[in-house]
C-alpha positions in Angstrom: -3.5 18.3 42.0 -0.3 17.0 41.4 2.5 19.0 39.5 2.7 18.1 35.6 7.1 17.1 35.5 6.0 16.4 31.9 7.6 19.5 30.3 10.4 19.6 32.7 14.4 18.3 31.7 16.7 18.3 34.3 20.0 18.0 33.9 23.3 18.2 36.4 26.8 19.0 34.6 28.1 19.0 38.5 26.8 15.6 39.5 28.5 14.6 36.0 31.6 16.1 36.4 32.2 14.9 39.8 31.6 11.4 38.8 35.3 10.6 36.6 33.4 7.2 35.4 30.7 8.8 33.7 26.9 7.9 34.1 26.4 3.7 34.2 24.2 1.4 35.0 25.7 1.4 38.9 25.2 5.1 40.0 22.1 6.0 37.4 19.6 5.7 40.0 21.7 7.8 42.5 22.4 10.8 39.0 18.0 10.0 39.4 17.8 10.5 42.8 19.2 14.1 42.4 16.0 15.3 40.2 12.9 17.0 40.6 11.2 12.8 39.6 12.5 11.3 42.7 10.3 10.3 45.6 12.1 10.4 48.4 9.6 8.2 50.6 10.2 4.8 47.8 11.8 1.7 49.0 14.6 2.4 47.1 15.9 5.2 49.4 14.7 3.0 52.3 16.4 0.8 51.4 19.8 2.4 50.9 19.6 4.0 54.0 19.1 0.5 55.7 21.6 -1.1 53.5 24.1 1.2 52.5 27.1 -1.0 51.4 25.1 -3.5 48.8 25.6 -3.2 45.5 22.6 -2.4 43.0 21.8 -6.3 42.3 21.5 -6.7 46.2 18.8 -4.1 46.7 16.9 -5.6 43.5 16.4 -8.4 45.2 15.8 -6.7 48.2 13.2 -4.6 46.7 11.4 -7.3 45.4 10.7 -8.4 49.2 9.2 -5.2 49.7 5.6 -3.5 48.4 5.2 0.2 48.0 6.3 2.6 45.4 9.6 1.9 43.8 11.9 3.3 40.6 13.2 0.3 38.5 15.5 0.4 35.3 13.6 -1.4 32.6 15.6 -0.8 29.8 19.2 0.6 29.1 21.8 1.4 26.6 24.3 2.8 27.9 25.8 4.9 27.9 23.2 7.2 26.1 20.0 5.8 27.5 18.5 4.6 30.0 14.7 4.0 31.0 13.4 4.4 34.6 9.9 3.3 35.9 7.8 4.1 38.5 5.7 1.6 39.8 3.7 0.3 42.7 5.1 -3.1 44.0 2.0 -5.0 45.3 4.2 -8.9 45.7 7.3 -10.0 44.7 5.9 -11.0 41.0 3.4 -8.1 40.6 3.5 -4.4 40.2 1.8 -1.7 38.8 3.5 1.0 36.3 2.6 4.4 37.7 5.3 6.8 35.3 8.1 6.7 33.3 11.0 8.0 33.0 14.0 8.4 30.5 17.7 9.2 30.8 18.8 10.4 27.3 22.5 12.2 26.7 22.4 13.2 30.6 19.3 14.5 30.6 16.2 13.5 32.6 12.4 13.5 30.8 9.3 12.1 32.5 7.1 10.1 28.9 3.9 11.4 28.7 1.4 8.8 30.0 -1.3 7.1 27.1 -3.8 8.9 28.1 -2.1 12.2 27.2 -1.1 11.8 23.9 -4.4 10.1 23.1 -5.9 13.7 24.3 -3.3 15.7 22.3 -3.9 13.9 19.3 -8.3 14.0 19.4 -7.7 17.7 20.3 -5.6 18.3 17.3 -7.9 16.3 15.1 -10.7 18.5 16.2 -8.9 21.9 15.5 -8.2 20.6 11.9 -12.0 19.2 11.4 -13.1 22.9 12.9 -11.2 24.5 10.3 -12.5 22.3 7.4 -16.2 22.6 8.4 -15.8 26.3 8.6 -14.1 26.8 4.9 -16.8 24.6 3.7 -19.7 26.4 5.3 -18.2 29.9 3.5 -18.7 28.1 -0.1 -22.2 27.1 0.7 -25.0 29.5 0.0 -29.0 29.0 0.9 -32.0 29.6 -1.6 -35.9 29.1 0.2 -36.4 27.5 -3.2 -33.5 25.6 -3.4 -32.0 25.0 -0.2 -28.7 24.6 0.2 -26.2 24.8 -2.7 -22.4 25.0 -3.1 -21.2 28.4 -4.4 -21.0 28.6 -8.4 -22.4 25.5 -8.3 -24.6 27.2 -11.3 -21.9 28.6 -13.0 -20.7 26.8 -15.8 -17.5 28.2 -15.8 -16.8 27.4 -12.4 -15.1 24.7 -12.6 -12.9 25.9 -15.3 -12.1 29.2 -13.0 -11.2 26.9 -10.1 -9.2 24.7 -12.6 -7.5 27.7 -13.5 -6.7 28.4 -9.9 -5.5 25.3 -8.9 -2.8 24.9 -11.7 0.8 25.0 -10.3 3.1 28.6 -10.5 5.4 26.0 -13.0 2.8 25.8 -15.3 2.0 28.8 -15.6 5.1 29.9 -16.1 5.8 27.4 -18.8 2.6 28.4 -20.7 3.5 32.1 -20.7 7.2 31.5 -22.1 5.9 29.1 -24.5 3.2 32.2 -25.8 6.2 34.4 -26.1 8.6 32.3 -27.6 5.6 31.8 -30.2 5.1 35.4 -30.8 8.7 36.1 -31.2 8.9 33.1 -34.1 6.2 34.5 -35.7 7.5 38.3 -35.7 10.5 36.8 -37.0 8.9 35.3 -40.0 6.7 38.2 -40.8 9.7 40.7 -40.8 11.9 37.7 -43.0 8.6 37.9 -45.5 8.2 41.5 -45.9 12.2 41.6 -46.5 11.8 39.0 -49.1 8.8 40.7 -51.0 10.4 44.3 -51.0 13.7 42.6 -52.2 12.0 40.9 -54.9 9.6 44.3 -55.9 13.1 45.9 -56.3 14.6 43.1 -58.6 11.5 43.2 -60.8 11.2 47.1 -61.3 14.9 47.0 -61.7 14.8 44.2 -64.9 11.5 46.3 -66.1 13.6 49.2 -66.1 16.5 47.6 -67.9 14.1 46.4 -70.3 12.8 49.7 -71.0 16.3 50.9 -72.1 17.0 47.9 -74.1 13.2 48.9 -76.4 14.4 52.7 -76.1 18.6 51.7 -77.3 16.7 49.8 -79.7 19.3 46.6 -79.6 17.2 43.4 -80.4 19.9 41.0 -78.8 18.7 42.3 -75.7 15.2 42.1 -75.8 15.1 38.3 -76.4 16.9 37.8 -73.2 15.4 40.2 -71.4 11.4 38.3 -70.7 13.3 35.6 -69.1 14.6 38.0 -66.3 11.0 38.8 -64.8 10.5 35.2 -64.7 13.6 34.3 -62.8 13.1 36.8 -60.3 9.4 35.6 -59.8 11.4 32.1 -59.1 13.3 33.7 -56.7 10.8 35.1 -54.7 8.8 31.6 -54.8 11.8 29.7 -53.4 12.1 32.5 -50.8 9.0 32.1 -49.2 9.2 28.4 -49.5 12.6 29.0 -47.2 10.9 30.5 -44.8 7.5 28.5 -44.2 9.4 25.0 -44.6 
């Protein structure tokens, strides 16, 4: 069985280093012809044994002369990246793909074929779909009389429960500081009304008691004023509590 390059990068900082014009399209297949990817039986280093002085557009055309396995660039931008196949040539027009290959920052990848990432993906599919048909067979629940029935299904406050559940963290939050911020207005009002009843309990004992020295000093000045002071307390305490609730 032949070796899977697929999870392989190669890379040579040596090759690069050597090399004062950088990778281009003239010496990629050679930086190529140093990795693990290479085959060293393909025309192409046939070829460049046999020819050795051409340049790369001579052995092209050379190579389309020739049938057998062969590396081709199909697609460059240098310098960043550059796209290598492997195919079989079987006539000058015709080939057939057999890998590919892609130079990207220096480094060397072999593209997973179709077939592969077609796999990847079903096999992924079918974990998820394993997992969803197991958390639904833990809500079901079997009754001879019934047969099969989803958990709580009889409940009627199921679906509020799993309403409930299902809310976001924000909204709970905001429901519990709207419930406190409630309860604190409301304290606040009950401790502003029992301060406004005691105040006006002290105003009226103290006008009862001021009447009840006018009767006892006897002054008769005094006691025609003094109904009117109950009364304006009373209006007091009225226009307290309407304060307060409006």
């Amino acid at each position: 069985m032949a070796e899977d390059l697929t999870t392989i990068t190669w890379r040579s900082v040596e090759w690069i280093q050597s090399r004062p014009e950088g990778l281009n399209s003239n010496n990629v297949l050679d930086y190529f012809a140093e990795s693990p990817f290479w085959d060293n039986q393909c025309n192409n280093a046939i070829l460049k044994m046999q020819t050795q002085y051409n340049d790369l557009k001579d052995l092209n055309v050379d190579l389309r002369k020739m049938k057998g396995i062969e590396f081709q660039i199909v697609h460059e931008k240098a310098p960043v990246l550059w796209v290598i196949r492997k195919q079989n040539r079987l006539s000058e027009w015709s080939v057939s793909p057999i890998a590919t290959f892609y130079i990207l920052n220096n480094n060397i990848y072999q593209a997973p074929d179709l077939y592969s990432i077609i796999g990847t993906r079903i096999l992924t599919s079918l974990y998820y779909l394993h997992i969803a048909f197991n958390t639904a067979l833990q809500e079901v629940e079997f009754h001879p009389a019934t047969g099969y029935t989803w958990k709580g299904a009889n409940d009627p406050n199921a679906s509020r429960k799993s309403k409930v559940q299902q809310d976001p963290i924000e909204l709970i939050d905001f429901r519990n500081g709207a419930d406190r911020a409630f309860g604190n207005v409301t304290r606040k009002m009950q401790q502003q009304l029992a301060q406004a009843i005691t105040q006006t309990e002290e105003d009226n004992l103290s006008a009862i008691n001021e009447l009840n020295d006018s009767l006892m000093a006897g002054t008769p000045g005094e006691m025609s004023d003094s109904p009117s002071q109950p009364m304006a307390t009373g209006i007091c305490f009225i226009t307290s509590v309407l304060k307060i609730f409006g």
